[in-house]
Every structure is written in C-alpha cells, then in structure tokens.
N, C-alpha and C positions, 0 to 999 in steps of 0.2 A: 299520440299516446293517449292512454284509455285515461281518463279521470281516476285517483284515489277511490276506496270503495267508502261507501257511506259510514260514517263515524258515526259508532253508537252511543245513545246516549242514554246512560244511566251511570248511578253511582258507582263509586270506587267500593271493592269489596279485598278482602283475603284472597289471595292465591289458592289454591289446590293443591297439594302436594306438588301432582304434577307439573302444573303453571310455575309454581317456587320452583323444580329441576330445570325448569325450561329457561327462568330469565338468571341462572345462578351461571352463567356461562357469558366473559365479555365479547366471548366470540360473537355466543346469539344476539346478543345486545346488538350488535358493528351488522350483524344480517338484518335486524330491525330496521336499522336506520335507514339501511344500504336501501333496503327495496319500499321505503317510505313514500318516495315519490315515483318510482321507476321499478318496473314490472320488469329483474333477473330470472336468468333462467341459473340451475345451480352451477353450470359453468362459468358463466358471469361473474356470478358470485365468487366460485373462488379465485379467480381472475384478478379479481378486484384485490384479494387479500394474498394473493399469492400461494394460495393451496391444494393440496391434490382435490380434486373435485369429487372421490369417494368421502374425503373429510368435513368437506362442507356437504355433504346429501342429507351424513349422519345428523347433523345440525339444522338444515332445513327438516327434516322428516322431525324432528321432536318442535320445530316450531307450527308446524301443518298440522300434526297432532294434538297439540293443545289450542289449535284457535289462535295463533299469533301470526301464523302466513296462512294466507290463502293460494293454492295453486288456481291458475287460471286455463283457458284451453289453450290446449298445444299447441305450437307453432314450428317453422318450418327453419332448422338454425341451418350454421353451419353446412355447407355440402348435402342439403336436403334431408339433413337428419332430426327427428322430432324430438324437441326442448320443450321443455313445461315451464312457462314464467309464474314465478312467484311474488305475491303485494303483502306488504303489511296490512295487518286489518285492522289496526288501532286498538286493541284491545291489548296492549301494556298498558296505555294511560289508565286502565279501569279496574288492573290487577297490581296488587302490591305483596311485597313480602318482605320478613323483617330480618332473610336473609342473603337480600338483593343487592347491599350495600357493596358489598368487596367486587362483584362482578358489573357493576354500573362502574366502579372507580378503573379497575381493569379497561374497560371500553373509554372510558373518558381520555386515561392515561396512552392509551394508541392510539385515539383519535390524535388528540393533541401535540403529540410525539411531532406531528410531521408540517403543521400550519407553524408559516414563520412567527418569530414571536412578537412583533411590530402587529402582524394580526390577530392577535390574544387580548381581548378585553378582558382583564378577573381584577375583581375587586375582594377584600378579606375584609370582615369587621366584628369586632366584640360589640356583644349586646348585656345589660344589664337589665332584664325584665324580670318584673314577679310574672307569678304561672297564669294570672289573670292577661295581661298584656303579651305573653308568648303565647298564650291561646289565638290572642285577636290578632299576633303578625303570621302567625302561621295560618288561619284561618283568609286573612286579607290575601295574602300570597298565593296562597293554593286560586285562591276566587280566579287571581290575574292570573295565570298559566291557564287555568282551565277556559278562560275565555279567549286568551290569545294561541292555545288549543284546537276549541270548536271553530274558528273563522276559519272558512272556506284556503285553501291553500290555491297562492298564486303557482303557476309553474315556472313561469317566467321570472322568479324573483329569483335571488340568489340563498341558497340556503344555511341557515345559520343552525347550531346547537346549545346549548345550555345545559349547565350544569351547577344542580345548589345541593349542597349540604349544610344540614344545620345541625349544628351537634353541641354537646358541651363544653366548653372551655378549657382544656388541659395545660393552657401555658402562661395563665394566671393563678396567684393564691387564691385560694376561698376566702369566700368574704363570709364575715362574721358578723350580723349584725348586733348581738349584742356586746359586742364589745366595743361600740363606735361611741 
C-alpha cells in the first residue's frame, strides 16, 4: 500500500462555504476516517457502511471537490472493471467551522455504536477556569494534537480515534462570584 500523501503544513483557517457543506455530513466524516489510511475505491466504501454505492459517489464527489479526498489512478477492481481509489488528504485538520459540531458528534455516535464498551476509554471533567487559563488549556491542547497529528503514521499500529468536546457547563449552577 502507497504511503498517506504528504500532510500539509500550515495554519488552521475558516471553512469555505463549500468545505462547512462538505464536513456538515457524519456520513463524510466516517469517509474521511475510512480512507485515512487506506486508499477505497467508492465501492469499498460503501461496503464498509453498508450503502448503495450511487450514495456514497454523491459524498465522495463533494469530498474530491473541496479538497478533502484525493482520487488516485485507476485500478483494475472486481472482474477487471476500472475503480478509482480514494485517500484522505488531510486537510480537515486545517479547516474548521462553527457549524461542524452536530456532524462530528453524528460520526463519533456511529463510530462508537459498534466498539465493545470494555474498549471505550472516555473520561468527563468540569473545569473552573478564568478566560485567561482557558485560553492556555486550549491553547496547550490544541499544541498536543497537532503534534501527535504531524508524526509520521505507523501502518502497522493499530488505529485509535479521539474525540473532545469542550463546551460549557449546562449541568452546574452558575457561579456567582460576587456573592461568595
């Protein structure tokens, strides 16, 4: 198998319209993942998730379109008939949007669905920081992803995901400082 293609490197920016259409779907999320390490053809693909394979095209073709799959040269599938393998190109890590949330959680929630729960690492924690110290944990954070990110991917390891959400507190009272 061909190595992942070269991970780009520069900042994290705003979506595009387009690029916010493209990752608003958990579908295209679970196609990201899928071909992160491994170059599907879109039969494959919907193979993998169990769907008609004109459904997953529609979803590869809007992820090829904005820069999120690369198709690669054709290859010789099934009964000598010509497949196009698709790779992720890494370029979700570098696009973001503020309406990505519900469709990351969509993917997270069907990945999850199906790993026994003995192999579920999650941990939940309240934090109490001023904006000066939630700057620096989100800041520190983001550092560590993006550097356990860029290292080079083993193939032979087994592959894990992660998933964080930081948000605010809904199932505590507000805290009032001046009344302490």
């Amino acid at each position: 198998m061909d190595e992942p293609a070269a991970r780009p490197r520069h900042e994290r920016r705003a979506a595009t319209d387009a690029e916010a259409r493209a990752l608003a779907s958990g579908l295209r999320l679970r196609i990201l993942r899928l071909c992160l390490d491994e170059e599907l053809t879109n039969r494959e693909i919907a193979e993998t998730f169990d769907l008609h394979p004109a459904t997953v095209l529609h979803h590869v073709r809007t992820l090829v379109d904005t820069g999120y799959l690369e198709a690669l040269p054709a290859r010789r599938g099934r009964r000598g008939a010509r497949e196009i393998p698709y790779r992720t190109t890494g370029k979700s890590w570098f696009t973001y949007t503020a309406f990505g949330a519900n469709s990351m959680l969509d993917a997270f929630l069907d990945e999850i669905a199906s790993i026994p729960e003995p192999e579920r690492q999650m941990t939940r924690m309240g934090l109490r920081l001023p904006p000066e110290e939630l700057a620096e944990f989100q800041q520190r954070l983001h550092a560590l992803l993006t550097e356990f990110q860029a290292r080079p991917r083993d193939s032979e390891a087994r592959p894990w995901s992660l998933f964080l959400a930081l948000h605010p507190d809904t199932s505590s009272r507000p805290h009032h400082p001046e009344s302490t």
